[in-house]
C-alpha positions as CSV (number, residue, x, y, z in Angstrom):
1,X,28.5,107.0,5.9
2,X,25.1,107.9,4.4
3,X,22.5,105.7,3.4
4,X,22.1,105.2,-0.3
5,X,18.6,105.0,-1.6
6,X,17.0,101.3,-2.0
7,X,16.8,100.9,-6.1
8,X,13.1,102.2,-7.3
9,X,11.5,98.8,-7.9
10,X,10.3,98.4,-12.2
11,X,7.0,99.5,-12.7
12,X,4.4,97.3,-12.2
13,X,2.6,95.2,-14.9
14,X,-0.5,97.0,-14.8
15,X,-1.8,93.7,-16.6
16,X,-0.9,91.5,-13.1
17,X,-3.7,93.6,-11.4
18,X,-6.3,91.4,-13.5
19,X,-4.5,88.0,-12.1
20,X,-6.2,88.8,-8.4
21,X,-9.0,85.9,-8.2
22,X,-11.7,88.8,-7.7
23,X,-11.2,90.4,-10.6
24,X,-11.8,87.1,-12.7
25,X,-15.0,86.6,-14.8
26,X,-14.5,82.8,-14.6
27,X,-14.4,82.7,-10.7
28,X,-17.8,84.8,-10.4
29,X,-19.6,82.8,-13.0
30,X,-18.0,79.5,-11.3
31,X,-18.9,80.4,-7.9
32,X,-22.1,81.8,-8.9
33,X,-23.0,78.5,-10.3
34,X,-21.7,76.6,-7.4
35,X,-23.9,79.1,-5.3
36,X,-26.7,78.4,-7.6
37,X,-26.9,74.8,-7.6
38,X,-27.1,74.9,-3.5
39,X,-29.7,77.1,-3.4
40,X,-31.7,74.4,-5.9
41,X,-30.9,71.1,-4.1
42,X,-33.5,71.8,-1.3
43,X,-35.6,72.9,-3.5
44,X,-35.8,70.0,-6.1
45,X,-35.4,67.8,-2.8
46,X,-39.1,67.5,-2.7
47,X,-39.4,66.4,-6.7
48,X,-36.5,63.7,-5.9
49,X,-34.3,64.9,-8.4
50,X,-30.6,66.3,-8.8
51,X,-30.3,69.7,-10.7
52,X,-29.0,68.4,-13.6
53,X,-31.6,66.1,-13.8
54,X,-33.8,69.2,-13.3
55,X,-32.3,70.5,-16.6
56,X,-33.3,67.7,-18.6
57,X,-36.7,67.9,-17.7
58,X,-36.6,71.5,-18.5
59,X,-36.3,70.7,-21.7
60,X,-38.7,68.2,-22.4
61,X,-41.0,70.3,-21.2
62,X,-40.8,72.5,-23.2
63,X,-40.2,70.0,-26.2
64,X,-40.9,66.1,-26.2
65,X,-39.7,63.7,-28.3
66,X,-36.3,64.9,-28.2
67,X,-33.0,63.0,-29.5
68,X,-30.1,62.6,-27.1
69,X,-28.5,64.3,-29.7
70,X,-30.9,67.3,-29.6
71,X,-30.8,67.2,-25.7
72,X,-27.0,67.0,-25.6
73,X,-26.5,70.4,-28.0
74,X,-29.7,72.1,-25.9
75,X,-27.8,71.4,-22.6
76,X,-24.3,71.7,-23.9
77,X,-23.7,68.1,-22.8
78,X,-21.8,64.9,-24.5
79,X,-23.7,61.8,-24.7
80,X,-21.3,60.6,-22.0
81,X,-22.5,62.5,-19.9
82,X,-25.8,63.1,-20.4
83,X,-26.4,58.9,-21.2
84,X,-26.2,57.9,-17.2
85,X,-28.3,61.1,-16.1
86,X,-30.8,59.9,-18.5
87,X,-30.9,56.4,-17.4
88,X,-31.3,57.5,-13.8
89,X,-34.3,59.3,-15.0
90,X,-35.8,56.6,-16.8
91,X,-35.3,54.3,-13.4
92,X,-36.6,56.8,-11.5
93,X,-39.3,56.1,-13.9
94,X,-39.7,59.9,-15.2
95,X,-39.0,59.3,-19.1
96,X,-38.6,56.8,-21.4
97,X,-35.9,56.1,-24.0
98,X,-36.4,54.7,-27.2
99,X,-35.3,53.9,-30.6
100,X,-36.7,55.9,-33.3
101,X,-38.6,54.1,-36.1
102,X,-37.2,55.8,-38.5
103,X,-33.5,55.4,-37.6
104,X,-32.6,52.8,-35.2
105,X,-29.3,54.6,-34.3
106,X,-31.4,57.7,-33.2
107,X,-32.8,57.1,-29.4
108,X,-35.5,59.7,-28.5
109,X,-36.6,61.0,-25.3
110,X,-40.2,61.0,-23.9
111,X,-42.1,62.3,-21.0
112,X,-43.7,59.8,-18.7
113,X,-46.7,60.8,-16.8
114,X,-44.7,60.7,-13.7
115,X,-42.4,63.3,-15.3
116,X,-45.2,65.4,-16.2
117,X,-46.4,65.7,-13.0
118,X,-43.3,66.7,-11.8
119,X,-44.0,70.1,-14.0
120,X,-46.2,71.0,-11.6
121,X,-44.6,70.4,-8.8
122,X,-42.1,72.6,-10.1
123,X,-43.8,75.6,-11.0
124,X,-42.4,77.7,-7.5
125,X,-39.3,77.1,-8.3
126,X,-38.1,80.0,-10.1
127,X,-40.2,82.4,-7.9
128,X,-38.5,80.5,-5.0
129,X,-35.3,80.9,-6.6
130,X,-35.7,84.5,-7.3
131,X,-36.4,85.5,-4.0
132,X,-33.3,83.5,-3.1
133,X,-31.2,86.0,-5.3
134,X,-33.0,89.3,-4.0
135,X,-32.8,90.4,-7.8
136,X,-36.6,92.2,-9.2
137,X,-38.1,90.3,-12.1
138,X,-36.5,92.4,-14.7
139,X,-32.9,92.0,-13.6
140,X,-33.5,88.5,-13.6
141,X,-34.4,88.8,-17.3
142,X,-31.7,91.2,-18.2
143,X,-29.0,89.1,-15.9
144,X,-30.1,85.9,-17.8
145,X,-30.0,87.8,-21.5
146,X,-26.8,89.2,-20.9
147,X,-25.4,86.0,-19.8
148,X,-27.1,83.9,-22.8
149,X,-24.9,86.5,-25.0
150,X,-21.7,86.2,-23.4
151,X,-21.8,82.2,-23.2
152,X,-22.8,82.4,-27.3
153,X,-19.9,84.8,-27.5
154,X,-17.5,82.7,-25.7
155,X,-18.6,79.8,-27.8
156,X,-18.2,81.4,-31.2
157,X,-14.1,82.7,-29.7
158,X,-13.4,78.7,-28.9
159,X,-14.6,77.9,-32.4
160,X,-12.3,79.9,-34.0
161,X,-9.8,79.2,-31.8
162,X,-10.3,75.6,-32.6
């Protein structure tokens, strides 16, 4: 008796091709960042500091005086998260927190000299770090542009959505 043909399987979802984990934008920024904060913990090692702590500092250093508030929306942090780190910071005797004159339910953020010096210290870092990621200057810049844009993109879709 002859063989009859196995049924020709439905086409495939061309869409499921996007579901492989390799093809998703959320794993290579995840695991870039992942990849990205190993390559900074020896680095800030030396300064005695974590990377997110590193972030903070970033920040006041380019602007002092900061409120938690304005240091939360810089970072894209809650003040639930971003209260301990700053705590640990002033223990580690790096900032200071305080109340602002003006409005007691503000609390600022200041540099302590100890937290300025740490500037310098950190000045190789980037070069460090750009080495790390074998990338030229320029697609450092253009890598860090492009992602600035998407992540105000993506921020301005989950507002909408919201």
């Amino acid at each position: 008796m002859p063989r009859s043909k196995p049924p020709t399987p439905p086409a495939a979802d061309p869409r499921a091709e996007w579901l492989q984990l390799d093809r998703q934008l959320c794993f290579a920024l995840y695991s870039s960042s992942l990849a990205m904060t190993r390559i900074y913990k020896p680095l800030l090692a030396p300064l005695g500091i974590t990377y997110p702590q590193y972030l903070v500092l970033l920040v006041l250093w380019e602007a002092d005086g900061l409120s938690v508030s304005q240091l939360g929306q810089r970072l894209s942090l809650d003040s639930g998260t971003l209260t301990p780190l700053l705590k640990r910071l002033e223990a580690l005797g790096h900032i200071e927190r305080r109340r602002a004159s003006d409005d007691e339910r503000r609390v600022d953020i200041y540099l302590q000299p100890q937290g300025r010096q740490l500037r310098e210290q950190a000045l190789d870092i980037p070069s460090q770090l750009a080495c790390a990621s074998a990338c030229e200057l320029d697609e450092v810049i253009t890598l860090t542009q492009r992602l600035t844009q998407l992540r105000q993109q993506l921020h301005q879709a989950a507002d909408a959505a919201a």
